[in-house]
KEKE-3310 file (N, C-alpha, C; in steps of 0.2 Angstrom, whole numbers, plus 5000, padded with zeros to 4 digits):
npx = (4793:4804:4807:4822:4827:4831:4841:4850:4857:4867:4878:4884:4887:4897:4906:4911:4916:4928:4935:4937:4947:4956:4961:4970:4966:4954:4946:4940:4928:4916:4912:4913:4903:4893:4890:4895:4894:4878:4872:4874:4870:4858:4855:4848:4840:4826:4816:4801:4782:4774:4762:4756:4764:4766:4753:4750:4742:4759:4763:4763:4775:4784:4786:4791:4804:4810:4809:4821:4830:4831:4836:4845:4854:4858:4867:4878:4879:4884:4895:4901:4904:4910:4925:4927:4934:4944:4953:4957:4962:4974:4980:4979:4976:4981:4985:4974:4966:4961:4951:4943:4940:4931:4922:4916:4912:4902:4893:4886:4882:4871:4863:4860:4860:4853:4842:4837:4833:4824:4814:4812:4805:4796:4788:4775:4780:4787:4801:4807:4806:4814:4826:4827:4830:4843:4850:4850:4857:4870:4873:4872:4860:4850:4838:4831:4820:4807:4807:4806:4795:4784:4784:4791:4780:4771:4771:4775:4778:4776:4779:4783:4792:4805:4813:4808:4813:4815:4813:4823:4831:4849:4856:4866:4862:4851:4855:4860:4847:4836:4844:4847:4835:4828:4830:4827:4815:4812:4814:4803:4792:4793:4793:4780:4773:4774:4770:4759:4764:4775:4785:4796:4799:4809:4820:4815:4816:4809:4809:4812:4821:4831:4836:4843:4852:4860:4864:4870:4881:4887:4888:4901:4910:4912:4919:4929:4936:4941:4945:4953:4959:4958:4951:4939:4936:4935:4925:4914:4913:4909:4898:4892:4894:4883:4871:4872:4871:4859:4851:4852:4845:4832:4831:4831:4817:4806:4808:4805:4788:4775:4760:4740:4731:4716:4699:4696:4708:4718:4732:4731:4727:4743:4745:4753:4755:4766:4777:4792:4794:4802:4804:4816:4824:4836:4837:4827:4828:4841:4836:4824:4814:4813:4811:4799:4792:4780:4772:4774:4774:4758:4755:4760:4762:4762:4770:4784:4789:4774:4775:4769:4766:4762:4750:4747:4759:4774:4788:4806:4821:4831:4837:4841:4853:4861:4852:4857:4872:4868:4861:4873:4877:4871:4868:4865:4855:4845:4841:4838:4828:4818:4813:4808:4798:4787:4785:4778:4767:4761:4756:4749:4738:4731)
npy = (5065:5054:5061:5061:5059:5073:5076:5076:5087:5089:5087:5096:5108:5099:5095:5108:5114:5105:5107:5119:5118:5109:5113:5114:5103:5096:5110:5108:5100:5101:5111:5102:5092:5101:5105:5095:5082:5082:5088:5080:5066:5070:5071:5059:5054:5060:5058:5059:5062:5060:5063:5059:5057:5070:5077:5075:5078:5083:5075:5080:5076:5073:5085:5091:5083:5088:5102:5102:5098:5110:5121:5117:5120:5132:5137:5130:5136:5150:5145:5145:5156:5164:5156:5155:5167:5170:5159:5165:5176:5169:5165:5154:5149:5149:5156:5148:5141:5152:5159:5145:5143:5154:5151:5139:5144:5152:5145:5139:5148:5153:5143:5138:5152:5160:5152:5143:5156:5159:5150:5151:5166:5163:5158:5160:5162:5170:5169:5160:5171:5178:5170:5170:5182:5182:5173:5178:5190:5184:5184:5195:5202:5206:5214:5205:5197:5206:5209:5199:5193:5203:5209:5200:5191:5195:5202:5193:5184:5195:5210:5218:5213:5214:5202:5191:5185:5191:5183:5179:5186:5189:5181:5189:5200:5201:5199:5212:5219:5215:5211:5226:5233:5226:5228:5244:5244:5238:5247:5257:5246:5246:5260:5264:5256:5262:5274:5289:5287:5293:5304:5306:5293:5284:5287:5283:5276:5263:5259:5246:5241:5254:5247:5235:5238:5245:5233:5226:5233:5234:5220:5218:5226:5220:5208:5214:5220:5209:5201:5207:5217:5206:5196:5200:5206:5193:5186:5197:5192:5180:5182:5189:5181:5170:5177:5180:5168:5164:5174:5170:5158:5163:5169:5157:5152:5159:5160:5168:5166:5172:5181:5185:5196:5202:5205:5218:5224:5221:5211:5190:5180:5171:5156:5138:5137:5147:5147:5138:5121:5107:5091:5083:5072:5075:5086:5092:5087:5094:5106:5109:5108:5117:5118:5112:5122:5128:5124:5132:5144:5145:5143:5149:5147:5135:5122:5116:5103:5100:5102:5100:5092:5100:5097:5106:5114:5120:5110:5108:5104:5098:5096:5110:5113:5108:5119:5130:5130:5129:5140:5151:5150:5159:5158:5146:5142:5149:5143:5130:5132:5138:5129:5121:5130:5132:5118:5119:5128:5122:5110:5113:5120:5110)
npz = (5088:5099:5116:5120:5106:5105:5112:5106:5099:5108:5106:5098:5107:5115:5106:5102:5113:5116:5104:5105:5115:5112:5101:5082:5072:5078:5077:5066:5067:5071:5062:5050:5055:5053:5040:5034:5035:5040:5029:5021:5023:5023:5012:5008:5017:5019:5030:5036:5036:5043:5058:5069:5083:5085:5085:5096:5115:5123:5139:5157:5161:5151:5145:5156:5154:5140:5144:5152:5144:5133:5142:5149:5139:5140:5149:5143:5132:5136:5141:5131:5125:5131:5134:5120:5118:5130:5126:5116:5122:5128:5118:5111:5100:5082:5065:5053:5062:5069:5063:5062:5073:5078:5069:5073:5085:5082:5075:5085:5090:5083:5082:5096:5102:5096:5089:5099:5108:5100:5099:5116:5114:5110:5120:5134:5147:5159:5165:5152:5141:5149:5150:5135:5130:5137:5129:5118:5116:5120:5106:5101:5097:5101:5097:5088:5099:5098:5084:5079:5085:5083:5073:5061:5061:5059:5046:5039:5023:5016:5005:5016:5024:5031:5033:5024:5011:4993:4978:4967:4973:4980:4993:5000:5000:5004:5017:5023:5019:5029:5042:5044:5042:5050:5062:5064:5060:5073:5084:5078:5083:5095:5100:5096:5105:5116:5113:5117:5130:5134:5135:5124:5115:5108:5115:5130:5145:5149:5137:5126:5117:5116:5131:5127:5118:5127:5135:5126:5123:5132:5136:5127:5130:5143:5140:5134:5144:5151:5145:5135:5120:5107:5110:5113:5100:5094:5098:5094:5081:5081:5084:5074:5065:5071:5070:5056:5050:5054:5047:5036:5035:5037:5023:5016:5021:5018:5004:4990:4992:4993:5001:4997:4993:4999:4998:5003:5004:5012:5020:5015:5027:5039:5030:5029:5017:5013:5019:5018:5019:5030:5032:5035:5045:5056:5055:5060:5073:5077:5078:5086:5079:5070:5056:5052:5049:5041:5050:5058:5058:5056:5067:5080:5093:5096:5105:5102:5099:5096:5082:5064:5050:5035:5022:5012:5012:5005:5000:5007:4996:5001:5018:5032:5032:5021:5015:5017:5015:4997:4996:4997:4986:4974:4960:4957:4968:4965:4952:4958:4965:4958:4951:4962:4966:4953:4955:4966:4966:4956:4959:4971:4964:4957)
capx = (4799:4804:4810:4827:4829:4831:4848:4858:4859:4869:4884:4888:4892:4904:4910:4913:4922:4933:4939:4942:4951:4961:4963:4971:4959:4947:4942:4937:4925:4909:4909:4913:4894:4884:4891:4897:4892:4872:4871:4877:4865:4849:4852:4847:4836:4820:4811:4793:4777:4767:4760:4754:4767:4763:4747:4744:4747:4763:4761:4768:4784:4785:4785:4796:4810:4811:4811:4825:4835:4831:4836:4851:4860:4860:4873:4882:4879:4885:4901:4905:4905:4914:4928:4931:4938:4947:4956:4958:4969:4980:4985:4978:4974:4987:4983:4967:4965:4957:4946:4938:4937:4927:4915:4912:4908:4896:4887:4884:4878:4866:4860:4858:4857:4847:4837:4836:4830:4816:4810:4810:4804:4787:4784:4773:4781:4793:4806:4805:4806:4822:4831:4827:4835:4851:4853:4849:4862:4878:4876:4872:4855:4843:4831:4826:4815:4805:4806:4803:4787:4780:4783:4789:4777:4763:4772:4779:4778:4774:4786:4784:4792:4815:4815:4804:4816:4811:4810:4829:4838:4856:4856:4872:4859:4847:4858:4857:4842:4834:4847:4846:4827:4824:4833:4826:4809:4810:4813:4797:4788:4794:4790:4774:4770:4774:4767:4760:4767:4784:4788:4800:4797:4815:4825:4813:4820:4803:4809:4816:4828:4836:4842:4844:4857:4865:4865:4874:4887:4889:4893:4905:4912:4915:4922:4936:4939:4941:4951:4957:4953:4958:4946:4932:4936:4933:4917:4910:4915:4909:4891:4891:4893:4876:4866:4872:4869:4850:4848:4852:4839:4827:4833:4828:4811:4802:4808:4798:4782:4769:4752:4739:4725:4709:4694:4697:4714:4720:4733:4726:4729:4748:4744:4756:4760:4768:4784:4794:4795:4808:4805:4823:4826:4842:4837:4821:4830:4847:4834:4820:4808:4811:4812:4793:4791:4773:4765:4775:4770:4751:4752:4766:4762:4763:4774:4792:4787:4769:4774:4765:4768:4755:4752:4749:4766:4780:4795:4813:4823:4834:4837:4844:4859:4862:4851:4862:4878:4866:4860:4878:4881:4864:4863:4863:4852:4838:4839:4833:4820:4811:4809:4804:4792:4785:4781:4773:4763:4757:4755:4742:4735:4730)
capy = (5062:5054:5068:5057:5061:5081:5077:5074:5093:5093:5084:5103:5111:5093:5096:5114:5115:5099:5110:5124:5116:5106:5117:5108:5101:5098:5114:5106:5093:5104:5115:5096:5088:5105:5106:5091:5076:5081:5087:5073:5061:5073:5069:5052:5053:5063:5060:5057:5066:5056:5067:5055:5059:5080:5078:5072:5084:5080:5073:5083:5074:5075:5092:5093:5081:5092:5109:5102:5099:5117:5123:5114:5120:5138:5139:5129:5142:5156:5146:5143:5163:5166:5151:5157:5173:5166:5153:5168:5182:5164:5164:5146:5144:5152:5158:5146:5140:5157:5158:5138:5146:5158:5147:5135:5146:5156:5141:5136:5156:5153:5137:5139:5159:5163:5146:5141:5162:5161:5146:5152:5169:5161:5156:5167:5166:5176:5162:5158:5175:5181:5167:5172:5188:5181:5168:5183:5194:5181:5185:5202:5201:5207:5216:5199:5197:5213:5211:5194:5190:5206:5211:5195:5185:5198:5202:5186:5183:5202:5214:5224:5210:5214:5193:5188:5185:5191:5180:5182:5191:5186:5181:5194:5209:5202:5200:5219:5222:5209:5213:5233:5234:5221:5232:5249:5240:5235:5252:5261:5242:5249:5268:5262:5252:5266:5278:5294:5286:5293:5313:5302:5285:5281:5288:5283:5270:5257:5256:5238:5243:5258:5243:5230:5242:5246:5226:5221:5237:5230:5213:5217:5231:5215:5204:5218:5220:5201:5197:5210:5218:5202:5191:5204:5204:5184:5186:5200:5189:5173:5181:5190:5176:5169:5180:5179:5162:5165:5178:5164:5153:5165:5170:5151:5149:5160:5164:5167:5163:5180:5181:5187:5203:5201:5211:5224:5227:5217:5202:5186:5175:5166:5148:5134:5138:5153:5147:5133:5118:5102:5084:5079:5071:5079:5095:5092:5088:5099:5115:5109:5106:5123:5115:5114:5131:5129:5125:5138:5153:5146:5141:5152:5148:5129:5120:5114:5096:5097:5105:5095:5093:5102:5094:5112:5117:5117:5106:5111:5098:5095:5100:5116:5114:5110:5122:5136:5128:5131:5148:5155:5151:5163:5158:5138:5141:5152:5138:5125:5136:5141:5125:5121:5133:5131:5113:5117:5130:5115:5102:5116:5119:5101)
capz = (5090:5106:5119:5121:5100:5106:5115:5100:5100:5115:5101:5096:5113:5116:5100:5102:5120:5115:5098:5108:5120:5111:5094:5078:5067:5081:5074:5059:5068:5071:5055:5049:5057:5050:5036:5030:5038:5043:5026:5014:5025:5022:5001:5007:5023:5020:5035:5039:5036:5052:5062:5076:5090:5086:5087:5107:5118:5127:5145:5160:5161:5144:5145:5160:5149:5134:5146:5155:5139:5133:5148:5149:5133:5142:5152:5138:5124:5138:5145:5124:5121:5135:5132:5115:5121:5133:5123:5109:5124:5128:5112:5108:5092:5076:5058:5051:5068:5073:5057:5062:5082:5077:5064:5078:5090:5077:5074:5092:5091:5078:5085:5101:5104:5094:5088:5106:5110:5095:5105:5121:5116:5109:5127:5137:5156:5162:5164:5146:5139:5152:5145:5127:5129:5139:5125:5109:5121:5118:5098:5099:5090:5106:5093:5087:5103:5097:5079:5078:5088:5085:5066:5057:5061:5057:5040:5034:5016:5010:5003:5020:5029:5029:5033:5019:5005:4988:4972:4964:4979:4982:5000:5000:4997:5007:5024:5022:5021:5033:5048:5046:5040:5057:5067:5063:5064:5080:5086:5077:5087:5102:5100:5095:5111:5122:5112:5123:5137:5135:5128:5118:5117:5107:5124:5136:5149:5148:5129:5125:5111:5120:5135:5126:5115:5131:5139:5121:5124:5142:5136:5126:5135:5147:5136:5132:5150:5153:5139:5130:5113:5104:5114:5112:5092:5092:5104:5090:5074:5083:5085:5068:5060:5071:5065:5047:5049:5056:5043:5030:5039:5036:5015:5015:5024:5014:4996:4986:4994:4996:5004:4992:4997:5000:4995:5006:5004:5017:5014:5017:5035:5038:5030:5029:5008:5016:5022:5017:5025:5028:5039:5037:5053:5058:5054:5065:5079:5079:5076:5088:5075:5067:5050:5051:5047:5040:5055:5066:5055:5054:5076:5082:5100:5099:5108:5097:5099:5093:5076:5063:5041:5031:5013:5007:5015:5001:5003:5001:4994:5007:5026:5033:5030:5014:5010:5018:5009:4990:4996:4997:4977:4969:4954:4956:4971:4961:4947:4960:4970:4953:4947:4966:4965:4949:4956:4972:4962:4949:4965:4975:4959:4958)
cpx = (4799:4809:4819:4832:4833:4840:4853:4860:4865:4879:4888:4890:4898:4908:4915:4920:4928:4939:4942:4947:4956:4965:4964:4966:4954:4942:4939:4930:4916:4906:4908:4905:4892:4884:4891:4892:4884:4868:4869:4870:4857:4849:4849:4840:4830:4814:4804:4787:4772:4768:4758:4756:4764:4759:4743:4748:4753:4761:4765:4774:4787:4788:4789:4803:4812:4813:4819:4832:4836:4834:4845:4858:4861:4865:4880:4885:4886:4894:4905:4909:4910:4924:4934:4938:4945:4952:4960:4965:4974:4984:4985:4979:4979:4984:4976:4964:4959:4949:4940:4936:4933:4922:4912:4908:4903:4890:4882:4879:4870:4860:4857:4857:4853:4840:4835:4831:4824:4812:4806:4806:4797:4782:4780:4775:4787:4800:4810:4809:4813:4828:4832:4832:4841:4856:4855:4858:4871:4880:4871:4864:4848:4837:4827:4819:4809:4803:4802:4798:4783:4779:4785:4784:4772:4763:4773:4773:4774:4782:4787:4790:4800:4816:4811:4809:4812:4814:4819:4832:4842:4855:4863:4868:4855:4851:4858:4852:4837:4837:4847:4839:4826:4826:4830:4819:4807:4810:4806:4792:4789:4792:4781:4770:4771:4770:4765:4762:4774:4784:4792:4802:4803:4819:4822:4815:4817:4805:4815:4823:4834:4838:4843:4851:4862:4866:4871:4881:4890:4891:4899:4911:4917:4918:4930:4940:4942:4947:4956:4955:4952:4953:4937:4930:4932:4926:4912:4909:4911:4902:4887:4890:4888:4874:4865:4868:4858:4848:4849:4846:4833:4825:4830:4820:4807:4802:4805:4794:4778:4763:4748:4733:4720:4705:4695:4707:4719:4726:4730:4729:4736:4745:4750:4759:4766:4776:4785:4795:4800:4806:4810:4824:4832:4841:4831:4825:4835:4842:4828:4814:4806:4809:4802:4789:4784:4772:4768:4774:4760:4750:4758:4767:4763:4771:4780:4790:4780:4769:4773:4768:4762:4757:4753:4757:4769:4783:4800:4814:4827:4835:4840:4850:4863:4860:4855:4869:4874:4864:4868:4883:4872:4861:4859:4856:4845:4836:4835:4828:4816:4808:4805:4797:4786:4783:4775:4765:4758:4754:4749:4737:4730:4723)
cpy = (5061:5060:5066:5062:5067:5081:5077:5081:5093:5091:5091:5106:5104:5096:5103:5114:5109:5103:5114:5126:5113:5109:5111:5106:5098:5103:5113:5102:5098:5106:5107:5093:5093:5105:5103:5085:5075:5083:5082:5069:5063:5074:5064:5050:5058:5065:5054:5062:5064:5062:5064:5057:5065:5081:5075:5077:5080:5079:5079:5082:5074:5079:5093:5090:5088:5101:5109:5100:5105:5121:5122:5117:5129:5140:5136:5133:5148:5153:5147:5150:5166:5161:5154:5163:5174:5162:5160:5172:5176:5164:5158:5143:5153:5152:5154:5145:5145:5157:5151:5141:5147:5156:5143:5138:5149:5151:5139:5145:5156:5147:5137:5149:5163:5157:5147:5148:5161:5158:5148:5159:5170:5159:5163:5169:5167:5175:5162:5165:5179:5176:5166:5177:5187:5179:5174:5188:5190:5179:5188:5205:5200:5208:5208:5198:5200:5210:5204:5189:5196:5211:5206:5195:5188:5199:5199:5186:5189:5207:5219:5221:5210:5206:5189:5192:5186:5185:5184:5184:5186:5186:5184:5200:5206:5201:5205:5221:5221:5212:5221:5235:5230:5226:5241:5249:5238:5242:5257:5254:5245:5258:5269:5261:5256:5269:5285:5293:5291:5302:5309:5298:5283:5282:5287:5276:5264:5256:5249:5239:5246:5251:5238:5234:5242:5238:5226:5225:5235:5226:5213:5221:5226:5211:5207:5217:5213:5200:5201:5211:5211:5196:5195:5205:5199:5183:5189:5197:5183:5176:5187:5185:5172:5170:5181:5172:5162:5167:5174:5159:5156:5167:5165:5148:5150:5164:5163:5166:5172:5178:5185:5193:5202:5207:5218:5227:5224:5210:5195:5184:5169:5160:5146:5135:5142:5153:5137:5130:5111:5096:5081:5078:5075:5088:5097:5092:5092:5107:5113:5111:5113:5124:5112:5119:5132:5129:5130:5143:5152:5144:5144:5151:5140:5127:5114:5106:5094:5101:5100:5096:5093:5099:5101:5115:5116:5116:5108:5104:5095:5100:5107:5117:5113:5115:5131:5137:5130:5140:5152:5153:5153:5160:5148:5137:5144:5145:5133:5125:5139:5136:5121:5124:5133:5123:5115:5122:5127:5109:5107:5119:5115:5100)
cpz = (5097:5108:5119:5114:5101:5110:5110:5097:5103:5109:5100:5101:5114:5112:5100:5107:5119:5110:5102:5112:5117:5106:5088:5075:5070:5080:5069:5062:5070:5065:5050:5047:5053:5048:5028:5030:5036:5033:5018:5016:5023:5017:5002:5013:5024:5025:5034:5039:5040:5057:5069:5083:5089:5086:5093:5109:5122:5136:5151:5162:5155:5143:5149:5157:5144:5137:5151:5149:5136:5137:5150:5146:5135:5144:5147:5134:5129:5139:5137:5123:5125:5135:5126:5115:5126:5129:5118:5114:5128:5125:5108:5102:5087:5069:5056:5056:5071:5070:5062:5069:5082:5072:5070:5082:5088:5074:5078:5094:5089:5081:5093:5102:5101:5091:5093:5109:5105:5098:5110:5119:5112:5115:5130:5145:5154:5161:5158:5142:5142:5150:5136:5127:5132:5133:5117:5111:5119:5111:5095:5095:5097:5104:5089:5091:5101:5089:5074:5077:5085:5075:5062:5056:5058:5049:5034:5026:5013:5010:5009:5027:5027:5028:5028:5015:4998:4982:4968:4967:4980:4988:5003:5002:5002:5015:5028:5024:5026:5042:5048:5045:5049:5062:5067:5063:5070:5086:5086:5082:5094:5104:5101:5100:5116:5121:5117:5128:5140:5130:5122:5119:5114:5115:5129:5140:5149:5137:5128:5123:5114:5124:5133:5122:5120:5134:5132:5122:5130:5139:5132:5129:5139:5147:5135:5138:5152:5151:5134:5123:5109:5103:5112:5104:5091:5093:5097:5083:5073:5081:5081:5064:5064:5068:5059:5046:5050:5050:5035:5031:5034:5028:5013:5016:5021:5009:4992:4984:4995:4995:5000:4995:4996:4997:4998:5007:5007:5014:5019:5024:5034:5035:5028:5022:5009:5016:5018:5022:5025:5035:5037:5046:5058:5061:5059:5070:5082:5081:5081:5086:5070:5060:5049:5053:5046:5048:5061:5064:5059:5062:5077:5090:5100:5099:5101:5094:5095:5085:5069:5053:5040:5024:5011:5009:5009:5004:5001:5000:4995:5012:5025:5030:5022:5010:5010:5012:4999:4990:4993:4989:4973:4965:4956:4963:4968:4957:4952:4961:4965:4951:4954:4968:4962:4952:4961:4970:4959:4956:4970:4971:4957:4959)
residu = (UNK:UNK:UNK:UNK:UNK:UNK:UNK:UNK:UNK:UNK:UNK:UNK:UNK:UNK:UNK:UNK:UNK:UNK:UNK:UNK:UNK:UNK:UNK:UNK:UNK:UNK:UNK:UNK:UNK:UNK:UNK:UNK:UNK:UNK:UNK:UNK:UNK:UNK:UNK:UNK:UNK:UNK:UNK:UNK:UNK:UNK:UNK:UNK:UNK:UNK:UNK:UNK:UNK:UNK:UNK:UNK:UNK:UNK:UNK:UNK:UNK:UNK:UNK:UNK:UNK:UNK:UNK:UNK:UNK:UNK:UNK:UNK:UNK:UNK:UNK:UNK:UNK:UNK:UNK:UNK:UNK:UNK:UNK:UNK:UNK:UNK:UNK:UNK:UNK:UNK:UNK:UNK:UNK:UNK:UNK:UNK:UNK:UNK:UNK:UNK:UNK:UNK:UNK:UNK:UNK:UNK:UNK:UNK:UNK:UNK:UNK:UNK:UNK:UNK:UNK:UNK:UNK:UNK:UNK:UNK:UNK:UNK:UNK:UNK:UNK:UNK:UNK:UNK:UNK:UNK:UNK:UNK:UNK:UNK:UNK:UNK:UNK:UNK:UNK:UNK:UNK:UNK:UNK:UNK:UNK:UNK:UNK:UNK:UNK:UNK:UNK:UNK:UNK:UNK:UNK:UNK:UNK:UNK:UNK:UNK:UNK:UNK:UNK:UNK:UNK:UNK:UNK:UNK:UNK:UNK:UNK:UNK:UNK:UNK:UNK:UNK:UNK:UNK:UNK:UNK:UNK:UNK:UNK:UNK:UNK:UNK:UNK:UNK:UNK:UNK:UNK:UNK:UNK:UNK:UNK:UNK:UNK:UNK:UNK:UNK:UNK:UNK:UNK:UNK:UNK:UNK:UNK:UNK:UNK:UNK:UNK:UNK:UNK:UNK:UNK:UNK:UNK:UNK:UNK:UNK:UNK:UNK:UNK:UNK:UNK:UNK:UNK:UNK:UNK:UNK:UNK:UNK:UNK:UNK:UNK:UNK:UNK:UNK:UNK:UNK:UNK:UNK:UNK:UNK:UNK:UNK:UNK:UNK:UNK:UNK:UNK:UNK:UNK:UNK:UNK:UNK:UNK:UNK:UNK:UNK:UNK:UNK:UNK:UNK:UNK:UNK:UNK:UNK:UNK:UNK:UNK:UNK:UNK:UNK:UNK:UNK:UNK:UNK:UNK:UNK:UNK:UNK:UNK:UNK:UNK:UNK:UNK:UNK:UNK:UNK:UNK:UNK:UNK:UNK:UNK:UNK:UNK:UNK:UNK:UNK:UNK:UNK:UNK:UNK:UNK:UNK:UNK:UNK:UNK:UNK:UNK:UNK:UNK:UNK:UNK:UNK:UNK:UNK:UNK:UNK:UNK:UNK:UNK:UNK:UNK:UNK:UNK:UNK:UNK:UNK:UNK:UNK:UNK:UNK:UNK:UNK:UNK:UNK:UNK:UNK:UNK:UNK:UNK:UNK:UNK:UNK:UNK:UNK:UNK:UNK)
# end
């Protein structure tokens, strides 16, 4: 995609801070785009499986475009989290009003504070990495950093893995077990990594988990103080409902799909069958190309832009978002994903 393409993100912070500000059925006009609009288009809009632009390397202005729009949407996400709260101990917005408040802002959560953090916290400088954890920090969901580079990715697609969807689970039961399994996991990766270093490596001050727990008590803590309980409600609502949303993401990427064991016991190497995958154009550029899932399991370091369509990849059957709207009704979503299954099975088979 040209890097230009990648601005049509910046639509959801406008859209947001205009709702929030103006209230009234402005709040309707974000959940409106993710839900309604980008959806409906992506029954008719497929995409493209050319690899040509992902596979040059980008140039160094290239590169310098694209980190400046990344880059960009930070201070946006934090003033959003902050605004909401604001706008909430005013008094602004009345009965459905609050509800839509608190959808928008929980989109722009999910989308930026933690999409935009999984991004960045695949980079290796410093930079890169401190802005992952500010952005994970504005919807509460710090252990991702931890849980996500360093036990995903290594688990995907086996039963050991909380974010690997099984085969028949209600994305009700798995929210559950996904966000308390990740979290409880990210602690034994951290315990791990200190190892003798520490008499007790959960209470040692070099442990992630421990300050990240305390930053995320801090931010809200902050929030209360600022705005008052009602504001700090809104802020913890807004960025529960991200990471529900993320954790729907994830229900979707890789259901059941499982890695098979080798001779020695072992399971086999991520490949691209692994994870589902989706080139709707939208969905590529709202999520910064995260909708090609195969190739970010099977190259987890490469850069957003050069993420490429594998034939063995299976395909959903439309973009992200609609496939969040089918998740949230089980049965009708099972019946599709079996008989998707059952093709990509018969089509690798081949």
């Amino acid at each position: 995609m040209h890097p230009a393409t990648y601005l049509t993100i910046y639509i959801f912070p406008v859209l947001a801070f205009v709702a929030l500000h103006l209230g009234g059925l402005w709040l309707l006009a974000l959940p409106g785009v993710a839900f309604g609009l980008i959806p409906f288009t992506e029954l008719f809009v497929t995409g493209t499986e050319d690899n040509t632009r992902a596979a040059s390397t980008p140039s160094v202005l290239h590169k310098r475009i694209l980190d400046a729009i990344v880059y960009g949407l930070i201070p946006l996400q934090i003033g959003l989290v902050v605004y909401l709260p604001m706008q909430m101990a005013a008094g602004a917005f009345a009965g459905w009003e609050i509800a839509a408040a608190i959808l928008t802002t929980g989109i722009c959560c999910a989308t930026f504070g933690i999409n935009l953090g999984h991004e960045l916290g695949h980079r290796n400088d410093k930079l890169a990495q401190t802005a992952a954890k500010v952005l994970l920090a504005t919807t509460l969901y710090m252990h991702f950093f931890i849980e996500h580079n360093r036990g995903h990715h290594a688990r995907v697609a086996t039963d050991d893995d909380p974010a690997t969807s099984r085969r028949g689970e209600w994305v009700y039961a798995f929210w559950f077990r996904s966000t308390i399994g990740g979290w409880l996991h990210a602690w034994e990766l951290e315990a791990k990594r200190l190892g003798r270093a520490s008499a007790n490596p959960y209470l040692s001050p070099k442990n992630q988990m421990l300050r990240f727990q305390v930053i995320q008590i801090a931010v809200v803590a902050a929030v209360a103080v600022a705005f008052g309980p009602v504001g700090a409600a809104a802020f913890v609502a807004a960025a529960v409902l991200g990471f529900l949303f993320l954790e729907t993401i994830n229900y979707i990427e890789h259901y059941g799909l499982r890695r098979g064991r080798r001779a020695d016991g072992r399971f086999e190497r991520v490949r691209p069958q692994h994870s589902w995958n989706s080139n709707h154009p939208l969905g590529r550029a709202l999520l910064f190309e995260l909708t090609r899932h195969a190739d970010h399991h099977a190259n987890a370091r490469r850069h957003f832009a050069q993420l490429r369509h594998h034939e063995e990849g299976p395909q959903l059957p439309t973009g992200y978002p609609g496939m969040i709207l089918l998740s949230l009704i089980p049965p009708v979503f099972h019946k599709v994903m079996e008989r998707r299954i059952v093709h990509e099975q018969t089509r690798l088979a081949a």
